[in-house]
C-alpha positions in Angstrom: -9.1 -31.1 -32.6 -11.6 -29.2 -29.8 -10.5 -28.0 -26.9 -11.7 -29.4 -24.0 -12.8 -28.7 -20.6 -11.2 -30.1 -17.4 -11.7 -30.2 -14.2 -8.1 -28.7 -11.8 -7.7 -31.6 -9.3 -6.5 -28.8 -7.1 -9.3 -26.5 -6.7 -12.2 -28.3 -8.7 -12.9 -25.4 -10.9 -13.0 -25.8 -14.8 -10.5 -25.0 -17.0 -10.0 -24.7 -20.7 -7.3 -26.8 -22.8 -7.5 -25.3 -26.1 -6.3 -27.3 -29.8 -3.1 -25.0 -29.7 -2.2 -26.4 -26.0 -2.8 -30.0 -26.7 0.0 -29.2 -30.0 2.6 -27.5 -27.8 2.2 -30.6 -25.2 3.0 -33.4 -28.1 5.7 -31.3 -28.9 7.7 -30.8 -26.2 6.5 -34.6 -25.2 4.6 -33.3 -22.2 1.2 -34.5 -20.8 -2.0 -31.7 -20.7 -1.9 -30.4 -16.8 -4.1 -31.2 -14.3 -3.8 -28.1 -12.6 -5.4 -25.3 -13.9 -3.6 -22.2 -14.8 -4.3 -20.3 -11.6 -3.0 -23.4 -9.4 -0.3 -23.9 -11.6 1.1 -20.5 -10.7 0.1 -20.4 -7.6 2.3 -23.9 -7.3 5.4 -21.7 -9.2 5.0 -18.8 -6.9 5.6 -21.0 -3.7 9.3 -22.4 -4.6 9.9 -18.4 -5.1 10.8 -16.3 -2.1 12.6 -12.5 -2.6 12.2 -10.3 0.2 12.4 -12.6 3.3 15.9 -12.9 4.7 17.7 -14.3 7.6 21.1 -14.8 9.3 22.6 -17.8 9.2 25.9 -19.6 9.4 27.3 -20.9 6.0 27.4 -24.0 5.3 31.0 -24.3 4.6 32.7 -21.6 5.5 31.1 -21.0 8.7 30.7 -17.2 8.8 27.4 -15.6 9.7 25.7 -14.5 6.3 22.4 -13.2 4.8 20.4 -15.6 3.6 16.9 -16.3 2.2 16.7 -19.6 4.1 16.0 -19.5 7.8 18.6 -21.3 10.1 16.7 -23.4 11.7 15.0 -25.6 8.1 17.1 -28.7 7.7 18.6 -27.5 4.4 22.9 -27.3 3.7 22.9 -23.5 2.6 26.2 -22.2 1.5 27.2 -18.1 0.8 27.3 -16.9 -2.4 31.4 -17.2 -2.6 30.9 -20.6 -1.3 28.5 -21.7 -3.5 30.5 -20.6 -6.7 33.6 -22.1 -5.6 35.3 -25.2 -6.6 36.2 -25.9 -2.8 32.8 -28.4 -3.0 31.3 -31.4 -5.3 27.9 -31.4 -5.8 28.3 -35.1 -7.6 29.2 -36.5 -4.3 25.5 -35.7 -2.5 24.6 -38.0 -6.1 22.5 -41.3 -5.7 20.9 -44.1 -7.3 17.0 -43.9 -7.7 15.1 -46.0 -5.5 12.0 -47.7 -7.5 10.1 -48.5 -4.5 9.6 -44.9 -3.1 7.6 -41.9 -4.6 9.8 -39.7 -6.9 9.1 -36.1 -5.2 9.7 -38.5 -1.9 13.3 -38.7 -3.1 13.9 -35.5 -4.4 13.2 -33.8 -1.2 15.4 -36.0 0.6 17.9 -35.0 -2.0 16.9 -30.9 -1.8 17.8 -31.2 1.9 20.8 -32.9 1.5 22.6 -31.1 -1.7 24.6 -27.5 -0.6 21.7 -24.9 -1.9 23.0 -20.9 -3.0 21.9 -18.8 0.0 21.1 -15.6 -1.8 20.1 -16.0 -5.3 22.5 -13.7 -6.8 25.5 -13.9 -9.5 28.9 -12.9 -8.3 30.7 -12.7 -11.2 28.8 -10.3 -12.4 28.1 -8.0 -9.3 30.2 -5.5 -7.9 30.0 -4.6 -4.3 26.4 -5.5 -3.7 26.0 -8.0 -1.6 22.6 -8.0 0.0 19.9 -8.4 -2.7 18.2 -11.3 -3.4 17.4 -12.3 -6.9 19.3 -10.7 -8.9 22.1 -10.1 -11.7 24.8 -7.5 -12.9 24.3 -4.9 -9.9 26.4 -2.2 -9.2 26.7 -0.5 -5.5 23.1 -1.5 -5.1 21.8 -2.9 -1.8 18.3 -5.0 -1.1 17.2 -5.0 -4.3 15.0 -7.9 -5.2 14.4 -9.2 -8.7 16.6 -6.7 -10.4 19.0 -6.6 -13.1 21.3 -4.7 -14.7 21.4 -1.5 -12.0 23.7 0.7 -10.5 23.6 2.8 -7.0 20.5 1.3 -6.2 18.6 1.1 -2.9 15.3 -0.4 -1.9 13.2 -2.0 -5.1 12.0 -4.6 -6.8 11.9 -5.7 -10.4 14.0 -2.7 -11.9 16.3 -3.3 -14.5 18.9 -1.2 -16.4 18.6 1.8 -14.1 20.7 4.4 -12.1 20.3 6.5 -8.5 16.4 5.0 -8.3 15.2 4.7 -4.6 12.2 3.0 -3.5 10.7 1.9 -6.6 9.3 -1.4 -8.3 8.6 -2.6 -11.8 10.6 -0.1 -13.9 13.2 -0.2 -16.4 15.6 2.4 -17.9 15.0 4.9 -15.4 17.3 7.5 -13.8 17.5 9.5 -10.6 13.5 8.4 -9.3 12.0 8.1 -6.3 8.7 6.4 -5.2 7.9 5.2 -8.9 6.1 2.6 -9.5 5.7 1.0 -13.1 8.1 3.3 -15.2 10.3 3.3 -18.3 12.8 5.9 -19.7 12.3 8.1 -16.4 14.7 10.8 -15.6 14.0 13.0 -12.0 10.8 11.8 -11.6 9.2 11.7 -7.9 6.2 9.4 -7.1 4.9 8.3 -10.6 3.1 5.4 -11.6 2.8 3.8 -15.2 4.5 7.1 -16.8 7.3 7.0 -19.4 9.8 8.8 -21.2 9.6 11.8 -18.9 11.5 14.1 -16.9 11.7 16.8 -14.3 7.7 15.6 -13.2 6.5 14.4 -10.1 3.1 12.8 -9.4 1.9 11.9 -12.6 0.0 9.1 -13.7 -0.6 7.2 -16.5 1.2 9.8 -19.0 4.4 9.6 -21.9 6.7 12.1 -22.1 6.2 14.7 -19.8 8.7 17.8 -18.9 8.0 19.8 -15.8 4.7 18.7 -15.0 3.0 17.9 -11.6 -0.2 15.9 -9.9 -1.7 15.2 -13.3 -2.4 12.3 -15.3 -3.4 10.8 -18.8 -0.8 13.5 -20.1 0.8 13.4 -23.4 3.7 15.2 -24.9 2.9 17.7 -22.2 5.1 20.5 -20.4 4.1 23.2 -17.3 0.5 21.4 -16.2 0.2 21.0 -12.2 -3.1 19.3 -11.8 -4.0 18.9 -15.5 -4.6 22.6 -16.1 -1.9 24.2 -18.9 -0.2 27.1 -17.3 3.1 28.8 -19.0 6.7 28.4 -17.4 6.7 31.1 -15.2 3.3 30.6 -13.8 4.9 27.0 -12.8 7.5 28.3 -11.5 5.8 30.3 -9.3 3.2 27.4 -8.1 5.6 24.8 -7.6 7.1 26.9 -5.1 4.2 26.0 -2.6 5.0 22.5 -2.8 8.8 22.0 -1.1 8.7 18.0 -1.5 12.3 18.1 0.7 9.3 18.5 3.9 7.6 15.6 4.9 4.7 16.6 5.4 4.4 18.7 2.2 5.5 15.4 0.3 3.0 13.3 2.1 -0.3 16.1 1.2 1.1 16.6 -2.4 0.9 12.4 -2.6 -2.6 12.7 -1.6 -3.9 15.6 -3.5 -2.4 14.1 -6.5 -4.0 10.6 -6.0 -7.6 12.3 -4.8 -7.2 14.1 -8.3 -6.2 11.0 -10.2 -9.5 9.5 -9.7 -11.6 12.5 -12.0 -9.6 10.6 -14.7 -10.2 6.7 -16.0 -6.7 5.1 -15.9 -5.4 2.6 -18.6 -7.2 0.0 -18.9 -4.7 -2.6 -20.3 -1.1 -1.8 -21.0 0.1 -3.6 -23.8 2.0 -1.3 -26.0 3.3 -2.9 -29.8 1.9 -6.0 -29.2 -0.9 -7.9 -31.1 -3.2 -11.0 -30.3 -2.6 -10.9 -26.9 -4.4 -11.1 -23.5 -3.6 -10.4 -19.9 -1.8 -6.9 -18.5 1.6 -5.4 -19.3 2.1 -7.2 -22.4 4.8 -5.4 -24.8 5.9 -6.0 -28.1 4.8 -9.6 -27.8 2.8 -11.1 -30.2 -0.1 -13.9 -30.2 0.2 -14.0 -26.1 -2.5 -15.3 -23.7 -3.1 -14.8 -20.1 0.4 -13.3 -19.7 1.5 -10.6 -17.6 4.9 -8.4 -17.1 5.7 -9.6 -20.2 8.4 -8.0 -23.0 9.5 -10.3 -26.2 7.5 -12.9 -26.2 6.0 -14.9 -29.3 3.3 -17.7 -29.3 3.2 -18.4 -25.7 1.0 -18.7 -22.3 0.9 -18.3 -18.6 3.7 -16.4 -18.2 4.4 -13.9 -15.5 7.7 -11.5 -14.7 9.3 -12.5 -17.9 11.0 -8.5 -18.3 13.5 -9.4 -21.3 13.0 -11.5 -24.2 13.3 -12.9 -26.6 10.8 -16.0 -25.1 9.1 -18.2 -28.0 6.8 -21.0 -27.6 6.8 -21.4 -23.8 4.1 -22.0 -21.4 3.7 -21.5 -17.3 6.8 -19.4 -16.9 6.7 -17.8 -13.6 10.2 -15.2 -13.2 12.5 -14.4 -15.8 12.3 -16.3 -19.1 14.8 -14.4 -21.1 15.8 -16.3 -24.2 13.7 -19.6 -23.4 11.8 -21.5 -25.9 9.8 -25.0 -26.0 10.3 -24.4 -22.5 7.4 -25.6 -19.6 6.0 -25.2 -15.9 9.2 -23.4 -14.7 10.3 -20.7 -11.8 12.7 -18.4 -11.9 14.5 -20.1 -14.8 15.8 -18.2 -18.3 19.1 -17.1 -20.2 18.8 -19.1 -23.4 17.1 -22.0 -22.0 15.7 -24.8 -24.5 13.3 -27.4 -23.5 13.7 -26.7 -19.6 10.5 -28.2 -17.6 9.6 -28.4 -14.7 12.8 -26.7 -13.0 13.2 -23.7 -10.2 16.4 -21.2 -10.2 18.2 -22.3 -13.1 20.0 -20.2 -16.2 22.6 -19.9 -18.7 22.6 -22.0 -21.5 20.7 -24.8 -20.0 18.9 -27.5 -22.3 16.9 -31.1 -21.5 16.6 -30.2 -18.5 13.9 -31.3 -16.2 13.4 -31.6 -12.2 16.3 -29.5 -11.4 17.0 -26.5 -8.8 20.0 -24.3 -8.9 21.5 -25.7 -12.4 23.0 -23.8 -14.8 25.4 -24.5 -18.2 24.0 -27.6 -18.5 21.6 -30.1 -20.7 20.4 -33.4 -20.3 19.6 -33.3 -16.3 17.2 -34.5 -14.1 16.5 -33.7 -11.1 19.4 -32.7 -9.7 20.3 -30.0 -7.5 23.5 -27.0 -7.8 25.2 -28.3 -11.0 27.1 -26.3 -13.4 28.8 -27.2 -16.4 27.2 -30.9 -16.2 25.6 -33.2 -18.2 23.5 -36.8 -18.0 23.3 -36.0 -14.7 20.4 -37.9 -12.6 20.0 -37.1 -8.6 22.9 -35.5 -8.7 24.7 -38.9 -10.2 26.7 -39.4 -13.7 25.7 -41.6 -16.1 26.7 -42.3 -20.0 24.5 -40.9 -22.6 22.9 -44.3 -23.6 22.5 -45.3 -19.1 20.9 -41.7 -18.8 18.5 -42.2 -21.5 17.4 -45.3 -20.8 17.1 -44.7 -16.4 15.2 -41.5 -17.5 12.6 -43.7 -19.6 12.2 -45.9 -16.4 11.8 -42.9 -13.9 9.4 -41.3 -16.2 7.2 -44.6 -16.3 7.9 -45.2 -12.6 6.2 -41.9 -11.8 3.1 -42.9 -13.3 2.7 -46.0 -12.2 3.6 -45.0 -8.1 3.0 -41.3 -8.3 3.1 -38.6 -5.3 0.3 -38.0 -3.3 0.0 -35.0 -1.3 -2.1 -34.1 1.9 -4.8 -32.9 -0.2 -4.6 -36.1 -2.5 -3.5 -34.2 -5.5 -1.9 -37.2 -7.8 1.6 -36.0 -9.5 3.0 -38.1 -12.1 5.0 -37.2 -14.8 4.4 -33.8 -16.3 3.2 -31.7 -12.7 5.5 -29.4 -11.1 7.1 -30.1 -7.8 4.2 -30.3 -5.1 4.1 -27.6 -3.0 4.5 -29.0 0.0 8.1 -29.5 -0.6 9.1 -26.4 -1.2 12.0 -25.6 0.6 10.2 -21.8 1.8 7.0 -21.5 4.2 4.5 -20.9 2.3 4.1 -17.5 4.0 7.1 -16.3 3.0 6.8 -16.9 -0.9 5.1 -14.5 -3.5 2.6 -17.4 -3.7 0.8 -15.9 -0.6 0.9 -12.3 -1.9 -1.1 -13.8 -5.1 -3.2 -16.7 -3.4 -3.3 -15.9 0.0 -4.0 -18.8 2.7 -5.0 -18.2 6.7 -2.3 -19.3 8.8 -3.9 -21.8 10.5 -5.2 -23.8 7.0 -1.5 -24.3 6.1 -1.1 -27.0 7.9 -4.0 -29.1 7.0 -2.8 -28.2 3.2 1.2 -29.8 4.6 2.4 -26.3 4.0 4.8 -24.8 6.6 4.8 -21.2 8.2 7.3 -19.2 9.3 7.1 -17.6 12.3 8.5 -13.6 11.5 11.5 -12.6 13.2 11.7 -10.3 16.2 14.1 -7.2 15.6 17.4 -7.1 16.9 18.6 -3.6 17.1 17.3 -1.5 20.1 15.7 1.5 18.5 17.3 5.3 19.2 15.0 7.3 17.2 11.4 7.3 16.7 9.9 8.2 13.5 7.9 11.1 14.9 11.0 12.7 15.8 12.8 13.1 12.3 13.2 16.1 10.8 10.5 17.2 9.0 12.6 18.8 6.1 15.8 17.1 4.7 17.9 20.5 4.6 17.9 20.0 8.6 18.6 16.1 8.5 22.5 15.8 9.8 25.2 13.1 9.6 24.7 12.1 12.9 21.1 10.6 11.8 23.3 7.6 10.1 24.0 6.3 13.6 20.2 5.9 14.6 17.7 3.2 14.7 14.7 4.5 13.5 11.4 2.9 14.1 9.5 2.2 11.3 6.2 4.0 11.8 4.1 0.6 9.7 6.2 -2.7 11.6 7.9 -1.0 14.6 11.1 -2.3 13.3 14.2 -0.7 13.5 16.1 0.6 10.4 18.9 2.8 9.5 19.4 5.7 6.9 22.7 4.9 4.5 25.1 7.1 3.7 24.3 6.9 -0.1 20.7 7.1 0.7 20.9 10.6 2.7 23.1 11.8 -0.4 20.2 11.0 -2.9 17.4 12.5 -0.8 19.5 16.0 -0.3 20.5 16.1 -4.0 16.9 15.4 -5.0 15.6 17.4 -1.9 13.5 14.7 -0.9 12.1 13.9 2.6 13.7 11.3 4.9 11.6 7.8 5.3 9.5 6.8 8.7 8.9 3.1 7.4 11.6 0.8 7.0 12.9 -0.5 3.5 10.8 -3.9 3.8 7.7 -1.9 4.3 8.8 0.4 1.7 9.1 -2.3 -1.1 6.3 -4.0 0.2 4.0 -1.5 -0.2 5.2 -1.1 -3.7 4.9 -5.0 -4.3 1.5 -5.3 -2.9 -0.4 -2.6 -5.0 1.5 -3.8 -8.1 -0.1 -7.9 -7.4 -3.2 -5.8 -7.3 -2.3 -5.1 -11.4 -3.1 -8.7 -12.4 -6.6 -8.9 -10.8 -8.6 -8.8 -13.5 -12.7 -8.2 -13.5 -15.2 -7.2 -15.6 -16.2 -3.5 -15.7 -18.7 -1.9 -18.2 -17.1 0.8 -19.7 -18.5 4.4 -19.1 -18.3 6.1 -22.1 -19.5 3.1 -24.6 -21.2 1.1 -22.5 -19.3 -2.4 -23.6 -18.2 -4.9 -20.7 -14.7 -5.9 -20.5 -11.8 -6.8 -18.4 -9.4 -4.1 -15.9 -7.3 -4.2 -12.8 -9.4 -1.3 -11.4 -12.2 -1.5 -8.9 -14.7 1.1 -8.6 -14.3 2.4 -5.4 -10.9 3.6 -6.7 -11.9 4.4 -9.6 -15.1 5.5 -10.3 -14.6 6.2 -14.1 -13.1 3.3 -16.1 -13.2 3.1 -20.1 -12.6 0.7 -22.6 -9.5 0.2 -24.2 -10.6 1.4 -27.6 -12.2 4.7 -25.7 -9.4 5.2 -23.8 -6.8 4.9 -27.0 -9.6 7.3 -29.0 -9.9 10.0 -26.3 -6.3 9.9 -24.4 -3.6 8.6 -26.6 
């Protein structure tokens, strides 16, 4: 077998199916895409939405409630304690298949009709964290997004197993940090990004297991350097007395000095520690991997993206968690030993044969069907025996490629596509899709893609941000009853009460820009990690692929100079 070039329906570019794809799609009886990979995620991305949130009335019990789904979309959305009660039955919204209508027709007529989980978060394992989006097993944490496993948390995304972090993103076993971006095994470390196993540092980047170092990077096993130079402890001592990161303004110059200094060194290329045969950024201990990124534990697979716990084996076009999934296809935000799961969006735990389905979970033979746990031969949200499933899932199958969906572009999806995205229950503006592939507001339309207009602020501010103390040591209790405009959106936002502990404990500055703009910021530069483009190396000369651009970084080497001169 050869592989063969197609062209995406989508976006008209070429695209690669190689002899290995065409295996893993007769196995897990699947047709090759018609996407490419890029539009295929891009697809994924838009049924994903983690940091816009609204008020709205629940569903059922009627209280007003923080949602990711705006009020005024013709969706049933129901609170978290709703959602997981038994005071509902999703197998009543269930309905017989209508062979004379489109299938993606029908299942968005379904979508809007079937109760949908308003904050996708798991209750039974959370304690007293009730506003984060996208996450499990939290502990006094509050807006976190795609986070697991934390406690006394404020203010990140994609952190998992961690304790007192603040304002950090895509980190994992970390304690006591602030402003860190891309970290694991952190301890009291202040403004790092892609450093691990190291403590009492602040600054650094791209170094492993620091102590009491400052504004450096490419360190290793390194103690007492402030801007890459080697001093002894009480010569540190005595210098990191100038810098009192409790001032704002001190915190805000350090940040830049550091950064300005960063660029005299080339950053890592590629991360992707204890791995082997494997391609794409922030691959670890994964093994014959292509084109995957945020990636740990995963085995003879592709495509994947945000997959931070395995085990994942052979499993394609995974776009958000993906722990313990295998023969698994084209899903989002879908994981917790899942087996042979396509096509499906927000489902978990121990779900099998399922295809076309949103919000299911400890379930197997299902398709498409909406908010079902515990269920089986399930089809639009309707019970059938084993041998009626079976055969109406046959028919359906054959029914979608015969009268497939159209969309406004006239993208054909039969069996085997993901849902179009024109159905996706979130504007296109406020998924991750945009952050990745973003599209002018006034194309979305034509593309039958909706926007969301943003929503004004509510609280009348009481504090600007020019008027916080500079210093923390001279920031008082009464600052937890303003509303501080954020100095980037205008917003207002308030300081918690667990916050203000961290920052004096750490003697750390107070913020000026509100949490969304915090974890945005963090957000936007890490989507800026999966950019790949050629660079020639300057130390051998050899061309090959890195996140980094050169007016950022004017020195860039090759993995194997990197690895021969740093590590």
């Amino acid at each position: 077998m050869n592989p063969e070039t197609r062209i995406c329906q989508n976006c008209k570019q070429n695209f690669v199916i190689e002899p290995e794809d065409f295996l893993f799609y007769e196995k897990i009886k699947v047709p090759p895409p018609t996407f490419c990979p890029d539009c295929r995620r891009q697809r994924r991305l838009g049924f994903v939405n983690f940091f816009n949130l609204y008020k709205r009335l629940c569903g059922l019990c009627k209280k007003e409630v923080i949602s990711m789904y705006p009020p005024e979309i013709p969706y049933i959305v129901y609170c978290p304690s709703c959602w997981y009660s038994d005071s509902w039955d999703p197998y009543s919204y269930g309905r017989d298949y209508d062979f004379s209508r489109p299938f993606f027709e029908q299942f968005k007529e379904l979508w809007q009709s079937v109760p949908l989980l308003g904050l996708s978060v798991n209750l039974q394992t959370s304690k007293n964290s009730p506003y984060n989006n996208n996450c499990n097993s939290l502990k006094n944490c509050y807006l976190m997004f795609y986070s697991d496993y934390d406690e006394h948390c404020q203010y990140c995304f994609y952190l998992f197993n961690s304790k007192n972090c603040f304002n950090s993103a895509a980190a994992g076993f970390c304690e006591l940090c602030f402003d860190m971006r891309n970290g694991w095994k952190n301890n009291r470390c202040v403004g790092t990004i892609n450093t691990t196993d190291s403590l009492d540092s602040c600054f650094l980047r791209d170094s492993i297991n620091c102590k009491d170092c400052f504004a450096s990077a490419n360190l290793r096993n390194a103690q007492y350097q402030i801007f890459n130079k080697q001093l002894t402890k009480e010569e540190y001592t005595k210098e990191m007395k100038k810098w009192d990161l409790g001032s704002y303004s001190v915190y805000q110059e350090a940040k830049r000095r550091a950064q300005e200094h960063w660029r005299l060194f080339p950053p890592w290329p590629i991360k992707d520690s204890w791995s082997e045969n494997i391609s794409g950024n922030y691959v670890f201990q994964s093994r014959n991997c292509q084109h995957c990124f945020e990636v740990i534990g995963a085995e003879n697979s592709k495509y994947l993206f945000m997959v931070p716990e395995g085990p994942i084996t052979e499993t394609y076009d995974i776009s958000g968690w993906g722990e313990g999934m295998e023969l698994s296809y084209e899903c989002a935000s879908a994981g917790l030993n899942a087996s042979r799961v396509k096509f499906c969006n927000y489902s978990e735990d121990k779900i099998s044969e399922c295809e076309y389905c949103v919000y299911v979970n400890s379930s197997s033979n299902m398709l498409a069907s909406i908010s079902i746990r515990r269920g089986g031969y399930t089809i639009f949200n309707k019970k059938y025996t084993k041998e009626e499933f079976f055969k109406l899932r046959e028919k359906i199958m054959q029914h979608m490629n015969e009268a497939p969906y159209i969309d406004h572009l006239g993208n054909i999806y039969k069996y085997g596509e993901f849902f179009p995205l024109e159905i996706s229950p979130h504007a296109y503006n406020e998924s991750i899709a945009n952050d990745f592939f973003s599209i002018p507001g006034d194309e979305l339309e034509k593309r039958g893609y909706r926007y969301q207009e943003p929503y004004t602020a509510e609280h009348s501010v009481t504090l600007q941000y020019a008027d916080i103390p500079d210093h923390i040591k001279d920031a008082q209790d009464s600052i937890l009853n303003e509303v501080i405009a954020c100095q980037i959106c205008s917003k207002g936002f308030r300081i918690s009460m667990q916050e203000l502990e961290f920052l004096r404990n750490m003697k750390l500055p107070l913020p000026r820009e509100c949490p969304f703009c915090r974890i945005k910021e963090k957000f936007l530069e890490w989507t800026k990690e999966f950019q790949l483009g050629d660079r020639t190396c300057n130390k051998c000369g050899i061309l090959f692929q890195t996140p980094y651009k050169t007016e950022k970084n004017p020195v860039v080497w090759c993995k194997s100079c990197y690895k021969e001169e740093v590590i």
